[in-house]
GUVEX-912622 format. One line per 5 residues: their letters; for each residue y, x, z of C-alpha. Coordinates in nm, 4 decimals, always signed. Example, Ala and Ser with C-alpha at 12.3 -4.5 7.8 and 13.67 -1.06 7.14 Angstrom:
<recs>
as> -0.4500/+1.2300/+0.7800 ~ -0.1060/+1.3670/+0.7140
</recs>
This chain:
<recs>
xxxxx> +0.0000/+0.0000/+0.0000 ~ +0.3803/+0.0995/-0.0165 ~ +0.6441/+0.0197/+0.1905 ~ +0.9255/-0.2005/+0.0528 ~ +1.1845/-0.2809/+0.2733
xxxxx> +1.3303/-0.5017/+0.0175 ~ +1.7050/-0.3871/+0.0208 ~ +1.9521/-0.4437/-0.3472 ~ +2.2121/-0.2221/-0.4399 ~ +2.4263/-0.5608/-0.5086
xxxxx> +2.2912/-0.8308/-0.2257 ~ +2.1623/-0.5821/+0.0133 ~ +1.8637/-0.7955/+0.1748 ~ +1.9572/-1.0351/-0.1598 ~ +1.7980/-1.0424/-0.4689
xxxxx> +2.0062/-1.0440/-0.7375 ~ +1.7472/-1.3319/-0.9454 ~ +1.3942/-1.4304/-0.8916 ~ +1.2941/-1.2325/-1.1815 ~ +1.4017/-0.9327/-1.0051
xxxxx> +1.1334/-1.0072/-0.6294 ~ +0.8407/-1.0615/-0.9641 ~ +0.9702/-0.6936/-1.0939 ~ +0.9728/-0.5388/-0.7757 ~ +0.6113/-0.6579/-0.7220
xxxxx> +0.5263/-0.5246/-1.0849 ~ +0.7149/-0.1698/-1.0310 ~ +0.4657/-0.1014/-0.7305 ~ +0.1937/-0.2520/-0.8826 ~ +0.2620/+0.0078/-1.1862
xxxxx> +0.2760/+0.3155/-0.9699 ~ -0.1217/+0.2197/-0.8842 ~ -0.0246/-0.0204/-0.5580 ~ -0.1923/-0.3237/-0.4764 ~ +0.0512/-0.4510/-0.2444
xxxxx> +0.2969/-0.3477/+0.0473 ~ +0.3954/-0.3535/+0.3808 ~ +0.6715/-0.5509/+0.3999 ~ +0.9625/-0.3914/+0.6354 ~ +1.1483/-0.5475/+0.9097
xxxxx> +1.3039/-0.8215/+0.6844 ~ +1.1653/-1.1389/+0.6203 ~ +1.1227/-1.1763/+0.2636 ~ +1.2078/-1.4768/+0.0552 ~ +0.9649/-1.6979/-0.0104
xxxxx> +0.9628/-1.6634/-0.3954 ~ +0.8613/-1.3315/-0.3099 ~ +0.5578/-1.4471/-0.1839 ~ +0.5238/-1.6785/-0.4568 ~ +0.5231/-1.4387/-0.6956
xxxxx> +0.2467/-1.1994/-0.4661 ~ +0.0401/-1.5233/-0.4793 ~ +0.0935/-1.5508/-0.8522 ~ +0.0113/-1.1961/-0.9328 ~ -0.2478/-1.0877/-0.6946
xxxxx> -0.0489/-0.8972/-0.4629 ~ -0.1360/-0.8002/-0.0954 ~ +0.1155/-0.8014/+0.1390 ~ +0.1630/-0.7709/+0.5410 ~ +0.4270/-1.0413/+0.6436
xxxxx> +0.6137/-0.8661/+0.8805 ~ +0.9841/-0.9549/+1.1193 ~ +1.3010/-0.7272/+1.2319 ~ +1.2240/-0.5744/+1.5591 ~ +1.3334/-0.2498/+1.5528
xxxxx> +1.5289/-0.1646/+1.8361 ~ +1.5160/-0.4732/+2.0531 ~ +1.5515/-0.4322/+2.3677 ~ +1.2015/-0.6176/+2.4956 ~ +1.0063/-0.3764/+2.2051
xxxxx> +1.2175/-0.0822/+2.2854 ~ +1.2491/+0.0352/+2.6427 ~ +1.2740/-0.3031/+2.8004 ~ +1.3490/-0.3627/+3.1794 ~ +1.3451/-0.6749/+3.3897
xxxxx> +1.7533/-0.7913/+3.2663 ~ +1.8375/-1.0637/+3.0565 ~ +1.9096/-0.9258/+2.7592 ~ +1.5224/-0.7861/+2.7817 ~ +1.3898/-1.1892/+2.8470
xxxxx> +1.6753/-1.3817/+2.6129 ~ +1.5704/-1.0665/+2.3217 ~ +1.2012/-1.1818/+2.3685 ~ +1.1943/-1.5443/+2.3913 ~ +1.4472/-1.5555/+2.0821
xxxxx> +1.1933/-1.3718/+1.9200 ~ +0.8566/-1.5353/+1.9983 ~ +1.0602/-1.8602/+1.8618 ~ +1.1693/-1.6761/+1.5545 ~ +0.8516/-1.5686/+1.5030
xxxxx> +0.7048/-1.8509/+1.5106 ~ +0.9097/-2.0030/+1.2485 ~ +0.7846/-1.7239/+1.0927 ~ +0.4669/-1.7913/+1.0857 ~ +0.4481/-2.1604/+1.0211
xxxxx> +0.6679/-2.1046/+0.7081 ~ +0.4590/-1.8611/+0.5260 ~ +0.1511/-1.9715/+0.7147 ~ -0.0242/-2.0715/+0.3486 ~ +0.0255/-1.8026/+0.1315
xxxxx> -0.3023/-1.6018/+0.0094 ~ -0.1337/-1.3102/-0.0999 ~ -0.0695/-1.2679/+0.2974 ~ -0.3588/-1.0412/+0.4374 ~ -0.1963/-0.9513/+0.7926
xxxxx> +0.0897/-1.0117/+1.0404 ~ +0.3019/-0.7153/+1.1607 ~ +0.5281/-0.8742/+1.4371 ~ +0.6466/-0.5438/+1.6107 ~ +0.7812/-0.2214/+1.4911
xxxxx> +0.7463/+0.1259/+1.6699 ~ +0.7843/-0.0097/+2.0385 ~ +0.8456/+0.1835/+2.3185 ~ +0.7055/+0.0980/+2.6782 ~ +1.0087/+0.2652/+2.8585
xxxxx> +0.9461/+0.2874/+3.2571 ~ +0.8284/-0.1014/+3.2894 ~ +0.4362/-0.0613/+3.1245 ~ +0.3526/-0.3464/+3.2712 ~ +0.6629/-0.5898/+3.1697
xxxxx> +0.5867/-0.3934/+2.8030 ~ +0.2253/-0.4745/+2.7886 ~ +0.2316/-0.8600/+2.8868 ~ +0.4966/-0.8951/+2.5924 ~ +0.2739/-0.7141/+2.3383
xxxxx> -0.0180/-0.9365/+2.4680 ~ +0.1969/-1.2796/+2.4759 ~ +0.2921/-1.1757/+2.0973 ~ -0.0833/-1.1145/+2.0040 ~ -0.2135/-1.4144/+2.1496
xxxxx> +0.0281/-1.6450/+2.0220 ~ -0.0278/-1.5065/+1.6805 ~ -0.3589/-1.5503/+1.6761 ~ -0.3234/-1.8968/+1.7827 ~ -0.0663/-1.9921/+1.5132
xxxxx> -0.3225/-1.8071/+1.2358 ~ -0.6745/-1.6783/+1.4044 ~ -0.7923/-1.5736/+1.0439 ~ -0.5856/-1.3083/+0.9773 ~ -0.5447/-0.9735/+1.1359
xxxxx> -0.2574/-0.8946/+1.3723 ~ -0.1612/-0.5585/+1.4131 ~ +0.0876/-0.6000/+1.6873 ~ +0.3216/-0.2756/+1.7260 ~ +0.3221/-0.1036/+1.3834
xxxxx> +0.2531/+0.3179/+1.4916 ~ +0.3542/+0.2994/+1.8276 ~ +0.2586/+0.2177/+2.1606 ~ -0.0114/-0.0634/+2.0601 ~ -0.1820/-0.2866/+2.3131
xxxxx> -0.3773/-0.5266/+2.1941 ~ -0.4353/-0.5134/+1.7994 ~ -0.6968/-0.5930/+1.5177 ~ -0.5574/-0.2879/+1.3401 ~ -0.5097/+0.0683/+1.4452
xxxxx> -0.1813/+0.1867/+1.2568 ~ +0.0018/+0.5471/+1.3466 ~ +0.3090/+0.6897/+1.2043 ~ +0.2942/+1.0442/+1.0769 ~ +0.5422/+1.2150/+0.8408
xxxxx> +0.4125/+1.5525/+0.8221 ~ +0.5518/+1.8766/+0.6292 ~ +0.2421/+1.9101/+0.4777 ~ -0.1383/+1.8226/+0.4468 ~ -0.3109/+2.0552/+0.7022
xxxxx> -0.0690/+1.9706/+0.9376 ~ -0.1189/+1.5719/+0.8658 ~ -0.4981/+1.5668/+0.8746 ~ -0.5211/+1.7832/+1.2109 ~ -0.3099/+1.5160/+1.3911
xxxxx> -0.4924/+1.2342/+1.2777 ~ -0.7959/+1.3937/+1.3579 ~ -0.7698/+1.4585/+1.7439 ~ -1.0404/+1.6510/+1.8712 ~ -1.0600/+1.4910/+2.2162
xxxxx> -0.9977/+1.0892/+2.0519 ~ -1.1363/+0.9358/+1.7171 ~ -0.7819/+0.8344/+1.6497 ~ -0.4645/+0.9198/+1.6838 ~ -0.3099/+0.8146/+1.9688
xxxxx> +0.0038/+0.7929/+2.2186 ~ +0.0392/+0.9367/+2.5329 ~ +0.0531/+0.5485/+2.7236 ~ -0.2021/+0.3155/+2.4242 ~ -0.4240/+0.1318/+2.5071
xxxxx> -0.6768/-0.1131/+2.3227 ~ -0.8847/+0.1398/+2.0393 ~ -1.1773/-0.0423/+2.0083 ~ -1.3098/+0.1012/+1.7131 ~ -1.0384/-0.1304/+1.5125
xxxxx> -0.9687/+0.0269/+1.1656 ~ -0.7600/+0.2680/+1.1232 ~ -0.4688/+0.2775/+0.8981 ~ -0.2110/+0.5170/+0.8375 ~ +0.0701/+0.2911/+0.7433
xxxxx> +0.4297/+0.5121/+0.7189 ~ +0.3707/+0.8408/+0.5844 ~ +0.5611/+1.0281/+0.2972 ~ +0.8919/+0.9416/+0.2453 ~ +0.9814/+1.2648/+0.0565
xxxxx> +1.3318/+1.2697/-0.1004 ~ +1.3539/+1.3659/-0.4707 ~ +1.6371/+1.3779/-0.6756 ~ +1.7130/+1.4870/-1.0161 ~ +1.9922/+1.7159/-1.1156
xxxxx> +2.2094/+1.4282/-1.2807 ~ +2.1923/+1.2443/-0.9688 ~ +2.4395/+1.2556/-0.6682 ~ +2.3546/+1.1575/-0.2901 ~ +2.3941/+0.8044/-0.1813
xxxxx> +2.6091/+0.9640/+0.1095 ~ +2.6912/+1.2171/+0.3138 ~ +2.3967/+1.1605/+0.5816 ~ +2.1492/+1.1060/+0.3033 ~ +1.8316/+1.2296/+0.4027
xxxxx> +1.4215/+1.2119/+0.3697 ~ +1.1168/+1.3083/+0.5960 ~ +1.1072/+1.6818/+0.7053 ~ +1.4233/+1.7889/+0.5591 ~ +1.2794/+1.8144/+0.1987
xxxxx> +1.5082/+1.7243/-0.0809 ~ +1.2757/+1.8543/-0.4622 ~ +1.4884/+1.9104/-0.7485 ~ +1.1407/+1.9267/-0.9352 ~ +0.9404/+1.6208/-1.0046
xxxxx> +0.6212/+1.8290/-1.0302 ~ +0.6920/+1.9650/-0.6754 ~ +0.7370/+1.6054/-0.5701 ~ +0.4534/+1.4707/-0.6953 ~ +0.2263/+1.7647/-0.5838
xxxxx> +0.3676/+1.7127/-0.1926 ~ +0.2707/+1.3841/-0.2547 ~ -0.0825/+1.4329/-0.4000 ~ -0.1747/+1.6621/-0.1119 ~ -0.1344/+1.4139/+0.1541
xxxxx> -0.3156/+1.1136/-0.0874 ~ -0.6005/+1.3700/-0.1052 ~ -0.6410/+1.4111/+0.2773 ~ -0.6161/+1.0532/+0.3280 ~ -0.9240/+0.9539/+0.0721
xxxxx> -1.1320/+1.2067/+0.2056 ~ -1.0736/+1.0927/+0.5562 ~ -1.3944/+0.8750/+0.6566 ~ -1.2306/+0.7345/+0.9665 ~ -0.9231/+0.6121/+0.7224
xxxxx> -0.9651/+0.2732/+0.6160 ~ -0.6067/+0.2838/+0.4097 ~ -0.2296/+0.3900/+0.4020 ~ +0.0840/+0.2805/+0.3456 ~ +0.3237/+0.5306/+0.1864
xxxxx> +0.7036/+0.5222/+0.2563 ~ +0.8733/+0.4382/+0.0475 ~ +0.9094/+0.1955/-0.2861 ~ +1.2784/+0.2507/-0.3602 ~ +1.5396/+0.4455/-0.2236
xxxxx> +1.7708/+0.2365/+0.0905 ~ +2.0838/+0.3325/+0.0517 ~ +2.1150/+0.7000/+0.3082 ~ +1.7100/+0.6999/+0.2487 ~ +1.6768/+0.8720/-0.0592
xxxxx> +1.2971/+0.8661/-0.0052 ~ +1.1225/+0.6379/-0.2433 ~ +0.9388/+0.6628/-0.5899 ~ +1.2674/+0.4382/-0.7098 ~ +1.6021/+0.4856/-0.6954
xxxxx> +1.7767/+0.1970/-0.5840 ~ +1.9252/+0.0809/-0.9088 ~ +1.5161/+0.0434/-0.9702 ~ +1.5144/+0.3118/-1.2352 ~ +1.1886/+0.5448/-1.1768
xxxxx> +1.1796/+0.8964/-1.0287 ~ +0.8923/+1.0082/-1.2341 ~ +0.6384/+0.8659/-1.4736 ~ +0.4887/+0.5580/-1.3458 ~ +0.2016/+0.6926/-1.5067
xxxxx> +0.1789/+0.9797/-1.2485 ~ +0.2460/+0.7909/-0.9735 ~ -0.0455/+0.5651/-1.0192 ~ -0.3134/+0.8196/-1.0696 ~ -0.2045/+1.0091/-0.7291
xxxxx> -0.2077/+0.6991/-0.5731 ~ -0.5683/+0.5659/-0.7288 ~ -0.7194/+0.8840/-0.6287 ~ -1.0782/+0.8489/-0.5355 ~ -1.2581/+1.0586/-0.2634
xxxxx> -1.3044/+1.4410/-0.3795 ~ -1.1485/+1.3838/-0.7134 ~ -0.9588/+1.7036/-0.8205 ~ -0.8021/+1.5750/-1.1708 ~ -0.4939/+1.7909/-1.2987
x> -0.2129/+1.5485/-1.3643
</recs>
């Protein structure tokens, strides 16, 4: 999968048309995707129409990033008035896009952070579980995307390593089957998905920065699109050859204003050859094609 956080040079979190949620579905789809993980933003529901319409697998996912009951959260109001807004928003949520096929999982949370109240943290996380399986029991729930999960039907981590060797030694701990942080709790032998990793920044020559604070994963910023697609291919390569690894999700489809890390700019025009893209990303286990 790829992560599109579904942001428009013109309407920001607006599409400019319909036709244009159907292209970006058919721009991932042509760089060898079969669907995304759809970032803290709740996408329009043509959007899904069109995943439905075009066999496209999605996560249906909510902001969350930084709220204070999923990011260090303490016994105030702001902590309980953040939460219960959510659960209701959330529920919306779910009810509204309930009946859409294309919709294989439900990401409610976003890196979360326990902060000193673990227990206050954990009977959140479980609250939003269990009322998400009750809304939809048939689909999985993977509760706290890469951080801090506590009770999930996926296993997801975060990792934007500088390189390959680097990437598969942390998600291979020696004393754990996955990777995990320092307060998790709830591996039960869920699968395990690496869904953010990548998020290289590539630019060609004739292209300026979005900004001054423009940036991508590790510092890197290729001026070569073989060098960029060979960081890529590395990691890819680890990943299918990973037994534990039942999938990833690679950051990111187009570029988000100051992130100048996806495969798209964010006028939509590609990077490299779609071509390219799709046979890194379609790599089987052990295959060592030249591209």
């Amino acid at each position: 999968m790829v992560l599109d956080q579904g942001f428009y040079p013109d309407g920001i979190w607006t599409a400019p048309s319909d036709e244009e949620l159907k292209r970006d579905i058919e721009r991932s789809m042509a760089c060898g995707f079969n669907g995304a993980r759809l970032h803290q933003k709740v996408f329009e529901e043509r959007f899904h129409y069109w995943a439905d319409k075009l066999g496209y697998l999605t996560w249906g996912e909510s902001a969350s990033w930084g709220m204070k009951c999923f990011c260090l959260p303490d016994n105030s109001i702001e902590t309980w008035n953040g939460f219960f807004h959510y659960m209701a928003e959330w529920r919306q949520i779910l009810e509204r896009d309930f009946n859409h096929p294309s919709i294989i999982a439900w990401t409610p949370a976003n890196e979360t952070w326990p902060g000193e109240c673990l227990a206050l943290y954990r009977k959140m996380i479980t609250e939003l579980y269990d009322m998400t399986k009750m809304l939809d029991p048939v689909r999985p729930c993977n509760e706290c995307s890469g951080y801090h999960h506590v009770k999930t039907d996926t296993w997801t981590v975060h990792c934007y390593s500088p390189n390959a060797q680097e990437l598969e030694k942390t998600l291979n701990p020696e004393d754990f089957p996955v990777f995990r942080r320092e307060r998790e709790t709830g591996y039960c032998g869920q699968p395990y998905i690496l869904d953010e990793f990548g998020g290289f920044m590539f630019l060609s020559p004739d292209r300026r920065k979005f900004a001054e604070n423009t940036w991508g994963y590790n510092g890197f910023s290729f001026q070569d699109e073989n060098e960029f697609c060979d960081k890529i291919a590395e990691q890819v390569r680890v990943l299918v050859n990973m037994p534990n690894m039942a999938g990833f999700c690679y950051t990111q489809l187009t570029d988000v204003e100051q992130e100048q890390n996806g495969l798209y700019y964010y006028d939509r025009t590609p990077k490299v050859s779609c071509e390219k893209l799709a046979e890194i990303f379609g790599m089987l286990p052990d295959q060592k094609k030249d591209r």
